[in-house]
C-alpha positions as a Markdown table, in Angstrom:
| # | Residue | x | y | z |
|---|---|---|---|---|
| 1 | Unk | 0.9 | -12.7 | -15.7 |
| 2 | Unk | -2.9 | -11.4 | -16.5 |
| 3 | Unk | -5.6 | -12.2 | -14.4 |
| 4 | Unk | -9.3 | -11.9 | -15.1 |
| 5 | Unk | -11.5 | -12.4 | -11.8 |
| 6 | Unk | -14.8 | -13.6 | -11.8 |
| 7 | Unk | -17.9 | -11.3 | -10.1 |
| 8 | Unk | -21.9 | -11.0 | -10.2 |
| 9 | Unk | -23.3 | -8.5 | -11.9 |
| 10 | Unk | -25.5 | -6.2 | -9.7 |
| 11 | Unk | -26.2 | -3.4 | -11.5 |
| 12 | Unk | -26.1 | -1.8 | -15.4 |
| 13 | Unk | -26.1 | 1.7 | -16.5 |
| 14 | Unk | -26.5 | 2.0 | -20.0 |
| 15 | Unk | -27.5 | 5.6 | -20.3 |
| 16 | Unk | -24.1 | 6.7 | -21.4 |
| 17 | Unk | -21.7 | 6.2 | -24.4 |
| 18 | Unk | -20.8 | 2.5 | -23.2 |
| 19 | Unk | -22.6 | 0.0 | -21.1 |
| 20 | Unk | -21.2 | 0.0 | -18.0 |
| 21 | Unk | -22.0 | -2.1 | -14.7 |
| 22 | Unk | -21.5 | -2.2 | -10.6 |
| 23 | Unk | -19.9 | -6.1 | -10.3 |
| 24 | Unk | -19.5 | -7.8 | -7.5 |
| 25 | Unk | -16.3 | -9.1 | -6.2 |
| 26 | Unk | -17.4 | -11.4 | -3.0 |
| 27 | Unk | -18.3 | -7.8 | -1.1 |
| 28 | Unk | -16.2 | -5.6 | -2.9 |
| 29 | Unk | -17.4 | -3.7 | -6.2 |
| 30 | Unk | -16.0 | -2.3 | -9.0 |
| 31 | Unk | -17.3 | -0.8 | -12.2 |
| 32 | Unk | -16.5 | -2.6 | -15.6 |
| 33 | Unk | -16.9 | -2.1 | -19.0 |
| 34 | Unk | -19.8 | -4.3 | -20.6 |
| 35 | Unk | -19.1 | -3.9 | -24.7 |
| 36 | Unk | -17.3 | -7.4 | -24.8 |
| 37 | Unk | -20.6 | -9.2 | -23.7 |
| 38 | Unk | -23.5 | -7.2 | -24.8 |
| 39 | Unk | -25.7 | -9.9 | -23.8 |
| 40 | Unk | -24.8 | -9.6 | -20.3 |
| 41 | Unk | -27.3 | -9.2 | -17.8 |
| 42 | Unk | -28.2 | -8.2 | -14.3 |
| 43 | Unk | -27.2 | -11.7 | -12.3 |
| 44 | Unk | -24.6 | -13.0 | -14.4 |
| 45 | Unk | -21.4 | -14.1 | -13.3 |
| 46 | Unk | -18.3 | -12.8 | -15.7 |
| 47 | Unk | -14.5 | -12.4 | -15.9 |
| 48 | Unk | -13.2 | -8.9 | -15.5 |
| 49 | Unk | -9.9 | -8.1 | -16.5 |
| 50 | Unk | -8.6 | -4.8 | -16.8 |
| 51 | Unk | -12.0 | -3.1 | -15.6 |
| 52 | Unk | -13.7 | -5.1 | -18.9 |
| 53 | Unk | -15.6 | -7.8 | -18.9 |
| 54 | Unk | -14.3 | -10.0 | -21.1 |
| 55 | Unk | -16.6 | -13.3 | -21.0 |
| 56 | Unk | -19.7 | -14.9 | -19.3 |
| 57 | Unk | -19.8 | -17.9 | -16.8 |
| 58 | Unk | -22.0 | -20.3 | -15.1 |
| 59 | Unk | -21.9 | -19.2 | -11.3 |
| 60 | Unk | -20.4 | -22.5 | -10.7 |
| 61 | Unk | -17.4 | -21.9 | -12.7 |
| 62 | Unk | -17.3 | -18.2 | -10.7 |
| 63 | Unk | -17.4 | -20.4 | -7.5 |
| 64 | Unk | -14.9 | -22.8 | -8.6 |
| 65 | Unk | -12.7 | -19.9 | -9.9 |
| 66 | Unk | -13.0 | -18.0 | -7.1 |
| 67 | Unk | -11.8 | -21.0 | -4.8 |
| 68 | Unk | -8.7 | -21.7 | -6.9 |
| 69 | Unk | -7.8 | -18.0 | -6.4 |
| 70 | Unk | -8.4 | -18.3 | -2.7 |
| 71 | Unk | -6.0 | -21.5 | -2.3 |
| 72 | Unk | -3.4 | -18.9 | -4.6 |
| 73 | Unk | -3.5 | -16.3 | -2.0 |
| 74 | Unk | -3.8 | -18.7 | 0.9 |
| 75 | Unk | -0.6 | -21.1 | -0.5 |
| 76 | Unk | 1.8 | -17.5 | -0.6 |
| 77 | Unk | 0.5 | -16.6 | 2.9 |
| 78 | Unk | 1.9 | -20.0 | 4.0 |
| 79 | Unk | 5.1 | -20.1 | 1.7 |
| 80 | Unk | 5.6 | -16.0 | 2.8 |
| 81 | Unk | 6.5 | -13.5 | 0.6 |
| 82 | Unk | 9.8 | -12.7 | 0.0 |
């Protein structure tokens, strides 16, 4: 199974051979590739999968993402893991 995971955008660096950026994962942060949405911006809220980003999103559909994946982890926790 694949999973892309919404996060902000906090910072670009586009001085180098690809357009890179800091995102924000609800307090953690992780660098991703930016060449799949060249109109990204500092702000925006995208899908990263596989340290690209791979698509834009409203920051409500981040939230409502992100909340989804929360009752995921939540639902194992309570089921265990075997």
């Amino acid at each position: 199974m694949c999973l892309g995971v919404p996060g902000r955008i906090i910072e670009i660096d586009d001085s180098g051979d690809l357009r890179m950026a800091k995102v924000d994962f609800g307090g953690i942060v992780r660098e991703a590739c930016l060449e799949y949405v060249p109109e990204a911006k500092l702000g925006d809220y995208t899908v990263i999968h596989v340290g690209f980003a791979i698509s834009l999103l409203s920051e409500e559909e981040a939230q409502e993402s992100l909340a989804m994946l929360r009752e995921i982890v939540d639902l194992e926790a309570e089921l265990g893991s075997e």
